[in-house]
Structures are given as C-alpha cells and as structure tokens.
C-alpha positions in Angstrom: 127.5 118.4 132.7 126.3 119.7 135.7 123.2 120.8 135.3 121.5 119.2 132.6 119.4 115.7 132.7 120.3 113.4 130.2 117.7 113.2 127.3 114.7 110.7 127.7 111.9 110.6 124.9 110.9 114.5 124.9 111.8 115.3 128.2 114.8 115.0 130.4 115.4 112.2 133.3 115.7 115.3 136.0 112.2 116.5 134.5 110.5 113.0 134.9 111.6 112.8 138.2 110.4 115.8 139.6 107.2 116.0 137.8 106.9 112.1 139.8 107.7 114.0 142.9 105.2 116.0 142.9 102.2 113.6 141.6 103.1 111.0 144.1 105.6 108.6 145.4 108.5 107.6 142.7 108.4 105.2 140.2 110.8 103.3 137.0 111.2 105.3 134.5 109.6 103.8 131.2 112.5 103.0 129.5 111.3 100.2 126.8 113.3 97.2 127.2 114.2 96.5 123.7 116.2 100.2 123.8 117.9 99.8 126.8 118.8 96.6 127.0 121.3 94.4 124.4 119.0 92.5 121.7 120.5 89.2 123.1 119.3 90.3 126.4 116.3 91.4 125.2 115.2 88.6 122.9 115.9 86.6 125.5 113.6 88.2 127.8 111.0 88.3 125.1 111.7 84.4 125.0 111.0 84.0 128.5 108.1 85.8 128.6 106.4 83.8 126.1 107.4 80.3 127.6 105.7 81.5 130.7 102.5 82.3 129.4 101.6 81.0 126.0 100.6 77.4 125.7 102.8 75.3 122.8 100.1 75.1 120.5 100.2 79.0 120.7 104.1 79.3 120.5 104.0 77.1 117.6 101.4 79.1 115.6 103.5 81.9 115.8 106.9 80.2 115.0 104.6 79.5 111.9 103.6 82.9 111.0 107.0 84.2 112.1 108.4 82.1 109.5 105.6 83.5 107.0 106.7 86.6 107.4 110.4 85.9 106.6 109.4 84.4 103.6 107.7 87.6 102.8 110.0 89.6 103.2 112.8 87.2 102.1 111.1 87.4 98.4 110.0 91.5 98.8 105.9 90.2 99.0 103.2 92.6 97.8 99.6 91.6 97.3 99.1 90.9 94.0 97.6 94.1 92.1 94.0 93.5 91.0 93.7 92.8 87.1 90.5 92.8 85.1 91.7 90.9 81.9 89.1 88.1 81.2 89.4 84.6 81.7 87.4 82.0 80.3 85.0 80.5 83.1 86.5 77.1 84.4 87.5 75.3 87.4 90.6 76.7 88.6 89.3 80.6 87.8 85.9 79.8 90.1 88.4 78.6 92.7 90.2 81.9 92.7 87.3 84.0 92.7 86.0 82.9 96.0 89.8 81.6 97.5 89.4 84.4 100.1 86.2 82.5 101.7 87.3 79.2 101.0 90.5 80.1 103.0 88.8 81.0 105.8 87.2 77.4 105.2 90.8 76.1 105.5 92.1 78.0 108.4 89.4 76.7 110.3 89.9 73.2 109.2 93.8 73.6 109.9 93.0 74.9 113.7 90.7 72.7 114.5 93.1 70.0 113.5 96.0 71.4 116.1 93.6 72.1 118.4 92.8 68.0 118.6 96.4 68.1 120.3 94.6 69.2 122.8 92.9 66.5 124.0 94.3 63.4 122.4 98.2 62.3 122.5 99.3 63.7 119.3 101.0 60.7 117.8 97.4 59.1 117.6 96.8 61.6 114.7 98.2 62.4 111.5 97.8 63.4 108.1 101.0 66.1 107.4 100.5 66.0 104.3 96.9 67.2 103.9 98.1 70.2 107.1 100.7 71.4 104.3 98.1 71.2 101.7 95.8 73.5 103.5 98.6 75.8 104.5 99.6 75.9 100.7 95.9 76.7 99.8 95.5 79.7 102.3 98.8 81.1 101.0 97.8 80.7 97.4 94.1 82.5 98.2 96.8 85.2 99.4 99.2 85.1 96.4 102.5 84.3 98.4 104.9 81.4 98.5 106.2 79.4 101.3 109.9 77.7 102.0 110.1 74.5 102.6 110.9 75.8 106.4 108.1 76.7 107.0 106.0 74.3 105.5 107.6 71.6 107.3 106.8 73.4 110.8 103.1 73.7 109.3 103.1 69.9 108.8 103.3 69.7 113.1 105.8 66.5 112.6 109.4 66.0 112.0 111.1 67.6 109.6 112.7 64.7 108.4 108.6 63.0 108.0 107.7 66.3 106.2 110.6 66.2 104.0 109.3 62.7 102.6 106.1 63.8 102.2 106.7 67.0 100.4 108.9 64.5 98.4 105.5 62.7 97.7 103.6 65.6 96.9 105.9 66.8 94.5 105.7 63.6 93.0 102.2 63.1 92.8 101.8 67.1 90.8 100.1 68.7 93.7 103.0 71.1 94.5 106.0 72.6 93.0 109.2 73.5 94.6 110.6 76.6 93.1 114.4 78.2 94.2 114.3 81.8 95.8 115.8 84.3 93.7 117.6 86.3 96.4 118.9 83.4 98.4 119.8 80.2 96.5 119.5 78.7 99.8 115.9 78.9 100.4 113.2 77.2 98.2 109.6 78.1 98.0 106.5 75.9 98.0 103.4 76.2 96.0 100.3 74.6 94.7 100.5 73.4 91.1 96.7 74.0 89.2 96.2 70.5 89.9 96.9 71.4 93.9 94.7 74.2 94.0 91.4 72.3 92.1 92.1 69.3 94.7 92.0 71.5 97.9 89.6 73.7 96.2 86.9 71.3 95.7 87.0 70.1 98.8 86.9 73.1 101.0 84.1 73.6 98.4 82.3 70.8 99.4 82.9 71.4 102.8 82.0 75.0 102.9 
C-alpha cells in the first residue's frame, strides 16, 4: 500500500533508507543471502565461496566433519551422561579415563599426516587403514559412531581402497560394523575393545 515500507528485520525498507540518507551516501541493504536468495542459489554460492578460498586439504576436513555431524544427528547423539558405577582397574578402563588427552594425541597425529600432502605427492604415502583407526579412536574418546561414509572420506583414498580395508579390519576384530536404527541404509563404525587397547597403547606410548 501506498505508504508503508515493506517489513525488514525490525524496521522498514523506507526507514533504512532514509536513516542511510542522512548518515551518508546509500548503500545494500543487509539482506542475508541465505533468506533472500533460493537454497540452490544459495548453496551454490556458499560452494563458490569456499573453492575460492579454502585450500583442498581444508575443504576436505570439513566434508569430514560435515559428515560427522550427519551421523550425529542421523542417530539423535548426546554426550554420554557421566556414571560413577565402579569398574575393576584394567586396560581398556585406563584407556577411557584419559581418551580425552590421548585424543588430542590422535588428532594431532591424524593432521600432521594430511598435512604431509602438502609437500609430498600424495600417492607416495599411505596407510588408510591406521587414518580410520585414529578417526575411530577420537570418536570413541567422544562416545559417538561413524558410517562407513564417513570413515571412508577419513581414510583420504578411494572409497572402493577403504571399503577393502574396512573389510580387513573387520576381519582382523579391531572394528565392528553396526546398522543404524533410523535408516537401514546407513551403517556405523566403531572400535571393538580390542580396537580401542591397540590405538590406545600406542597413542600411549607416543604421548
């Protein structure tokens, strides 16, 4: 209606605009550009922005931790609530007790691996196996799960490599694959005890 500005945050467009005429020459209105614009449009501009300044190693760290979060959210996540029922003293409960630090131990481990990639043609380096095993462990010091999705893109090779060796793995008793129970379709990946001593022990070593 004549009149009236259309609505913008707590003001009105007419308002904005001549408050800006009087503080100085006219600018955009800031109109966020996930509201105005189609989520297509907009993720695609989100896209963009990233490619132009974030480095691969970057992007895929946070393909990784996207896919953390869906994982998350796909099986309603909480941090485990804190429990003071006693345990007898032995391996795996000394692991627990300090998994926080030696997490941090593994993260660093895990970073300083990509960031090799760096500097040396990554198909002169390897090891996916042991990258998923860390991931596993710093998810486990957390008390979540990952899909197998997401523990492929952790492994930094082909999916059809990180199939095999999850394959292996599985095999061997370090890790268990276990089916979501609010999508058939996705299956989680954790440590088995004897996966969490293995790691354990060495990031305790190592710490």
């Amino acid at each position: 209606m004549p009149g009236r500005g259309v609505r913008h945050g707590q003001g009105t467009c007419r308002s904005w605009c001549d408050r800006q005429r009087r503080s100085g020459p006219p600018v955009r209105a800031p109109v966020p550009a996930m509201v105005s614009e189609p989520p297509l449009l907009a993720r695609q501009a989100l896209l963009d922005g990233l490619a132009a300044s974030w480095q691969p190693r970057e992007l895929r760290d946070l393909a990784s931790s996207l896919l953390k979060l869906a994982d998350a959210v796909d099986q309603d996540w909480e941090p485990p609530a804190h429990t003071s029922a006693f345990r007898w003293p032995n391996a795996r409960t000394r692991i627990e007790k300090n998994a926080a630090n030696l997490a941090l131990r593994a993260r660093e481990i895990y970073d300083d691996r990509r960031m090799r990639k760096d500097f040396v043609p990554g198909q002169l380096l390897g090891e996916p196996a042991w990258d998923m095993l860390l991931d596993l462990f710093m998810q486990f010091a957390g008390g979540a799960r990952v899909s197998v999705s997401s523990l492929c893109l952790a492994s930094d090779c082909p999916q059809s490599t990180a199939l095999r060796h999850i394959d292996q793995l599985v095999a061997l008793g370090l890790i268990r694959r276990t089916p979501s129970t609010q999508d058939k379709r996705i299956v989680f990946v954790e440590l088995t005890t004897e996966g969490v001593l293995a790691v354990g022990r060495y990031l305790e070593r190592v710490s």
